[in-house]
C-alpha positions in Angstrom: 77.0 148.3 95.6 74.0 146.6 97.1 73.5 144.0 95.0 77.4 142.8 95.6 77.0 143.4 99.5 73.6 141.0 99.1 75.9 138.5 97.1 78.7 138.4 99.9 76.0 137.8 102.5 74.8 135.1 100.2 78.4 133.7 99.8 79.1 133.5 103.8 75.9 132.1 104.2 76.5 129.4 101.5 79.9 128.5 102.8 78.6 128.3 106.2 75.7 126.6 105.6 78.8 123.7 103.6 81.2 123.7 107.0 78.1 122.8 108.9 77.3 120.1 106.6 80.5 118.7 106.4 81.2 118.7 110.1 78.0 116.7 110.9 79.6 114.4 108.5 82.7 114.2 110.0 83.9 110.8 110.6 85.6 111.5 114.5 81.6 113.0 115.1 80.6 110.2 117.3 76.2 109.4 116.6 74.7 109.2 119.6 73.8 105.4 118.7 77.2 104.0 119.2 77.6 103.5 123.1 81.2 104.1 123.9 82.5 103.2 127.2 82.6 105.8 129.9 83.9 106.0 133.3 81.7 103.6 135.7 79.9 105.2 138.6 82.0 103.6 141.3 85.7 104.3 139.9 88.0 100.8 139.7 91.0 100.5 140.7 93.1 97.4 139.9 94.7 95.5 143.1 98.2 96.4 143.9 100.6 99.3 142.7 98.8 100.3 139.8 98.9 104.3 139.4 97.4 106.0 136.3 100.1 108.3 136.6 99.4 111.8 135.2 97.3 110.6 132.9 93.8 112.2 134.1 92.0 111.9 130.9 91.6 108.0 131.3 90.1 105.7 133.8 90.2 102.0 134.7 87.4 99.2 133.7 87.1 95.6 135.0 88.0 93.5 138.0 91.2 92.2 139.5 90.4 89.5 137.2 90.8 91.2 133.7 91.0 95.2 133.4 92.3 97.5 131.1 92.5 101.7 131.1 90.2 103.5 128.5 89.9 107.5 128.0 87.6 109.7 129.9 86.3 110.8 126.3 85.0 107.2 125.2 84.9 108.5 121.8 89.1 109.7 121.5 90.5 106.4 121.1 94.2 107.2 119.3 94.0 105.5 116.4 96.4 105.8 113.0 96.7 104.1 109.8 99.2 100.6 110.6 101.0 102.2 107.8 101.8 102.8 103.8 99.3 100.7 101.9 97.3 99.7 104.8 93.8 101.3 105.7 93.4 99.1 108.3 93.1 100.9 111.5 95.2 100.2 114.6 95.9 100.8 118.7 97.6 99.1 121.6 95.3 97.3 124.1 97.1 96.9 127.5 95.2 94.1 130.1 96.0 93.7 133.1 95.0 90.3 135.7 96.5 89.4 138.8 96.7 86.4 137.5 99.0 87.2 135.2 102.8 85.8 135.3 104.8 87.0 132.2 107.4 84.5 132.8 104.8 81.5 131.9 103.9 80.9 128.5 100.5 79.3 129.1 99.4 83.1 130.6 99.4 84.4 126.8 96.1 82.8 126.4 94.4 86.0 126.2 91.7 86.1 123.6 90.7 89.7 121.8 87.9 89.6 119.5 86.0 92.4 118.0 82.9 93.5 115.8 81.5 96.0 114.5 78.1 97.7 115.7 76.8 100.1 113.0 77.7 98.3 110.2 79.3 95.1 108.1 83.2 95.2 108.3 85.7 92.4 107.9 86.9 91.1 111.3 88.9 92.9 113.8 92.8 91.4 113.7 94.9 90.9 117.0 98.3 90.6 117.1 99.7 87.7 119.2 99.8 88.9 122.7 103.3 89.9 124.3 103.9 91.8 127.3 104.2 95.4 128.7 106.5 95.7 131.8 105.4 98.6 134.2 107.9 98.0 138.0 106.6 96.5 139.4 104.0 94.5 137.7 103.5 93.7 134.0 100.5 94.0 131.5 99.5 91.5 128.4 99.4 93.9 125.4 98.0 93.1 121.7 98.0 95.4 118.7 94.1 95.5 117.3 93.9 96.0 114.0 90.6 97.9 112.6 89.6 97.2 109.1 86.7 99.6 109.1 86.0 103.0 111.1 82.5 103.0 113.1 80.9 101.8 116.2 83.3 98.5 117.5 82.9 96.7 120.5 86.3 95.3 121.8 86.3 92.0 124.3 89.1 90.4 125.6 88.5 86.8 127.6 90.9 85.4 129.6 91.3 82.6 132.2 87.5 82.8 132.4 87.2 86.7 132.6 85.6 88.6 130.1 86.0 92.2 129.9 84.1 94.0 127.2 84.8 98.0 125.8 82.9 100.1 123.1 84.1 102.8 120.9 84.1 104.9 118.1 86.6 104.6 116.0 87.9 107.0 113.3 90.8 107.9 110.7 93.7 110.4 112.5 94.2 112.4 109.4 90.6 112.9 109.2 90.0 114.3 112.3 93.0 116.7 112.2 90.9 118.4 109.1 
């Protein structure tokens, strides 16, 4: 009886010992390396009637110039697979500039490029920029496409603002393991 209660220890060590290991592994574990964006030290707020709404777990980053609204977290960006046969990984990016009019074509000249920090990956991919109507005001929004999880750093340009973003990005399925 001893010897099988010595194994059982043995086996819950073992196994616990594994889930450790593979949860150090885990691809939504963020390495201390990859500097994600938190909230600044003096909060932003963009110019005019722009709430966050009841949406506590994010804050604003930029000027009136270029900004954009990122999570609290840094590190619990949503994104999914772009679908069925694609691993590329993929999010909506709202920006926001005061000197944006979404009834003039020449203000989609928004620019989003994107690389990699921890690693070689195959560009980032932006959709063509469109718009996001919030009353009163309206917001440029682009679709990023991911090829790779890891450490990215995101940057928009626009009008001669540049607004850059860091995070870690990982697979959905993965982190609801």
């Amino acid at each position: 009886m001893t010897l099988l209660r010595l194994a059982f220890v043995i086996a819950i060590l073992v196994l616990a010992a594994t889930c450790q290991e593979n949860s150090a592994q885990s691809p939504r574990k963020r390495p201390a390396s990859c500097p994600v964006t938190l909230p600044p030290a003096v909060p932003f707020t963009p110019p005019g009637e722009r709430k966050m709404g009841k949406d506590d777990d994010a804050f604003w980053l930029g000027t009136e110039k270029l900004w954009i609204a990122l999570p609290r977290s840094g590190d619990e960006w949503g994104w999914a697979p772009r679908g069925p046969g694609h691993p590329d990984l993929t999010a909506k990016v709202f920006w926001g500039s005061l000197d944006f009019d979404y009834h003039k074509k020449e203000d989609y000249t928004l620019r989003v490029t994107g690389r990699r920090l921890d690693g070689d990956a195959p560009p980032l991919v932006v959709s063509s920029v469109t718009n996001a109507l919030f009353e009163p005001n309206a917001a440029m929004l682009t679709g990023v496409y991911v090829p790779t999880p890891g450490c990215w750093e995101i940057t928009g340009e626009y009008k001669g603002e540049t607004l850059s973003f860091f995070v870690w990005v990982y697979p959905v399925e993965q982190a609801n393991q």
